[in-house]
N, C-alpha and C positions, 0 to 999 in steps of 0.2 A: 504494500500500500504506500504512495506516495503522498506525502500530510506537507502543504506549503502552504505557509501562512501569507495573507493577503490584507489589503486594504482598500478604502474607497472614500467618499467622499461625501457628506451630506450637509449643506447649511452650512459651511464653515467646521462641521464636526467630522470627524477620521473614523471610520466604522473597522472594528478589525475581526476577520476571521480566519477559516481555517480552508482548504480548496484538498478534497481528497479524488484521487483516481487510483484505478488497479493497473501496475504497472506489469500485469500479465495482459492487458488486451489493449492489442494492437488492434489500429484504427485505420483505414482506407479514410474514412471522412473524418468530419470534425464530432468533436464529442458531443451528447445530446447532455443537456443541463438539467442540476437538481437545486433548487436550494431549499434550504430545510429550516425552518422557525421556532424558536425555544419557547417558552411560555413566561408567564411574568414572575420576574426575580430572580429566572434560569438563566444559564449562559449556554454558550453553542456547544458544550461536552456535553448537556442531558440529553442530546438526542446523536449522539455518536455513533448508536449502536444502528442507527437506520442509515447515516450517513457512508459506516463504511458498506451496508449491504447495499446500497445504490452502487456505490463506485463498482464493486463486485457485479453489478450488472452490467457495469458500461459505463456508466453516468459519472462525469464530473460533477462532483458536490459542492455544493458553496454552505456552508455554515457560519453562521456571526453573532456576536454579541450586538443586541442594541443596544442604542445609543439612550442610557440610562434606564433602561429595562433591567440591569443584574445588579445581584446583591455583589458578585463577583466577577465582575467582566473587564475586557482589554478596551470597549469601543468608549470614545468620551461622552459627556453628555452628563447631566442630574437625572436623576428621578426626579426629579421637583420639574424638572420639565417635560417627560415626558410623557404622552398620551398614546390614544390608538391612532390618530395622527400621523404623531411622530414618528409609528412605527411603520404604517405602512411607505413611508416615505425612503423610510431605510432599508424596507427590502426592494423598493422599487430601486433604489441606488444600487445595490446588492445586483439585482437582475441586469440593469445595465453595465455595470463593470462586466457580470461573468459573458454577455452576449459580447461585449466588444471584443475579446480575448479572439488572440487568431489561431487557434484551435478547439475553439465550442462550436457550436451547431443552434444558431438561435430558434431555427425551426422547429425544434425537441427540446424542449422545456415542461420540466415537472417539477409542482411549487408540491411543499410540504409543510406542518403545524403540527403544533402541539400547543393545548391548552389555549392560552391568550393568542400566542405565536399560531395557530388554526387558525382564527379570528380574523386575526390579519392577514393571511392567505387567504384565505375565502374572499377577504374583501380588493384584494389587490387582482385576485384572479378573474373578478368581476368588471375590473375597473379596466384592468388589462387582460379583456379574456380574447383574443385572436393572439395574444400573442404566448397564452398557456396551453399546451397541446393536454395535458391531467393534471389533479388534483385529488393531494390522498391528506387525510383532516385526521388527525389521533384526538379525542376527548376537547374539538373546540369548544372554549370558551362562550358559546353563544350566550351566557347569562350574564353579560357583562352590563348590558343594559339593564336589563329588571334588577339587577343586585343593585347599582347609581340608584333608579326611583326606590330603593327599600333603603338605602342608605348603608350598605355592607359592601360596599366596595373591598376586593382583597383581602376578606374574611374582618374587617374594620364596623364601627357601629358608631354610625352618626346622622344627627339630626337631618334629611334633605331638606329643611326650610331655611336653614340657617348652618349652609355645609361649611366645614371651616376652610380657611386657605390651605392647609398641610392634614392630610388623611394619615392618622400612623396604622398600615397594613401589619403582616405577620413580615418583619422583614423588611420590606419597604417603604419607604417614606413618597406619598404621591401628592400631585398636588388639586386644587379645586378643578383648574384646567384639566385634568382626566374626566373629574365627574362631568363637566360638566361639556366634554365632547360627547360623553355616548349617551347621558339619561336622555336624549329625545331620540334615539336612534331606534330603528326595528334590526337588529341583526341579520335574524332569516330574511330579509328583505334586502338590507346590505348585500346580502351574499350571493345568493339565488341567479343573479345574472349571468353568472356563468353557464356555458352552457354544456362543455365536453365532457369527460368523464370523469367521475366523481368517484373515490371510494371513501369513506369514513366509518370509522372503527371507535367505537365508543363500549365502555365498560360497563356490564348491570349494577352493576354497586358502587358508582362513582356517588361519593359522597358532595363533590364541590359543583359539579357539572350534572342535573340530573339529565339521564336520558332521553327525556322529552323532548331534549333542545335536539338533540342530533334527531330524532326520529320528524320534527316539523322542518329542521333543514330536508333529510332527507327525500319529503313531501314534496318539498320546495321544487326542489333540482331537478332537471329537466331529466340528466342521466347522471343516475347515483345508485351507489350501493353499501348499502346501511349492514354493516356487522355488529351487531351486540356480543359484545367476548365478554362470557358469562363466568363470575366470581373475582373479573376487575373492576379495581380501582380505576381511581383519576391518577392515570400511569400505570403500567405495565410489570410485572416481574419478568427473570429474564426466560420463563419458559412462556409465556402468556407471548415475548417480544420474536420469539421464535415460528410462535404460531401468525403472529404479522405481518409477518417476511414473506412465509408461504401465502399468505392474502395479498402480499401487494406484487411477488410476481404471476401469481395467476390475473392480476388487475391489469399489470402491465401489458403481458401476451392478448388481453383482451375477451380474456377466459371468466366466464361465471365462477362467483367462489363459492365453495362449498363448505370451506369449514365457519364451525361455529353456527348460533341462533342467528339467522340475524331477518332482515327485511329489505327486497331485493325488486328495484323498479330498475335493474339495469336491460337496455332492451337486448332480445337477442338479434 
């Protein structure tokens, strides 16, 4: 596996991540692109383990820290500044750097999430969907809105009439500019624009994410397919992360999956 750390550019701010390929597959063309979205407070190592099975398919990975999304991250930025905003701005920075590269393949582009980092995807996949060829969603965050109108942002407990300037989350310091980009948002509606193919993988027992959210995304999407992996969490153990792998390259061949419960509007 080849691990070469990179960088980019966003607002005056330096985004830094991590660029994986398997340097067992040789290429005629240019690589097709992955980039993959950590969740809020994570950094680009929690989702490594899907990063190197992409490159292991083919795919050049792009992984990054945003830009004050981690409790522990390389990319600059506060938390005090950052929003859902700010973040899809950063992987849209993120997507432009890995298209320019003169060995990518911008025509083969697969955006990936987790958690918040889904959310974001979803939404950037929307915004720029001719230029995402799939979309594979682990546990999005689609509660990100109805949590701002309850006042629990990031597991946080505060007043929405009188939200303060500084939210203190489990870990994160956020600020009112979060709340108050997404309380008038509709997620599933955010996101739905997309139109290609869709997998998302969501856990029957996530305690932060309930599964409703992914089953009304899933309604949503024109072509999607809904896996409920039964006895997860909000996140994966590494045998639950194994049985993933197996779902997202039967995704990718374009193959129905079979394993696991789950609800399945992918056409044939």
């Amino acid at each position: 596996m080849i691990k070469t750390e990179f960088s980019c550019n966003r607002e005056g701010l330096t985004i830094r991540g991590t660029e994986y390929r398997c340097e067992k597959k040789e290429r005629q063309a240019g690589w097709p692109i992955a980039v993959i979205c950590h969740g809020f407070g994570g950094n680009q190592y929690d989702l490594v383990f899907y990063a190197e099975a992409f490159a292991e398919m083919g795919y050049a990975v792009y992984c990054f820290d945003f830009c004050g999304g981690c409790v522990t991250g390389k990319s600059d930025g506060s938390s005090l500044d950052m929003t859902i905003e700010t973040e899809t701005k950063d992987l849209k920075a993120v997507l432009d750097y890995a298209k320019g590269l003169p060995y990518t393949e911008e025509a083969h582009i697969l955006l990936a999430g987790g958690s918040q980092g889904g959310y974001v995807a979803g939404i950037v996949a929307a915004e720029r969907a001719e230029e995402i060829e799939r979309l594979i969603l682990f546990y999005p965050a689609l509660c990100i809105p109805d949590h701002a109108r309850e006042g629990r942002l990031g597991g946080a407990n505060y007043n929405v009439n009188q939200v303060p300037e500084v939210i203190d989350t489990f870990g994160v310091r956020i600020s009112r500019k979060f709340h108050e980009g997404v309380v008038n948002k509709d997620a599933v509606a955010q996101i739905c624009g997309y139109r290609g193919p869709v997998l998302l993988i969501h856990g029957s027992e996530d305690m932060v994410v309930d599964s409703r959210y992914a089953e009304a995304a899933a309604a949503a999407y024109e072509n999607c397919h809904l896996q409920i992996l039964q006895g997860a969490g909000h996140g994966f153990s590494e045998q639950q992360r194994q049985q993933v792998i197996v779902s997202v390259r039967e995704f990718l061949k374009g193959h129905r999956e079979i394993l696991g419960k789950g609800i399945d509007n992918l056409p044939t």
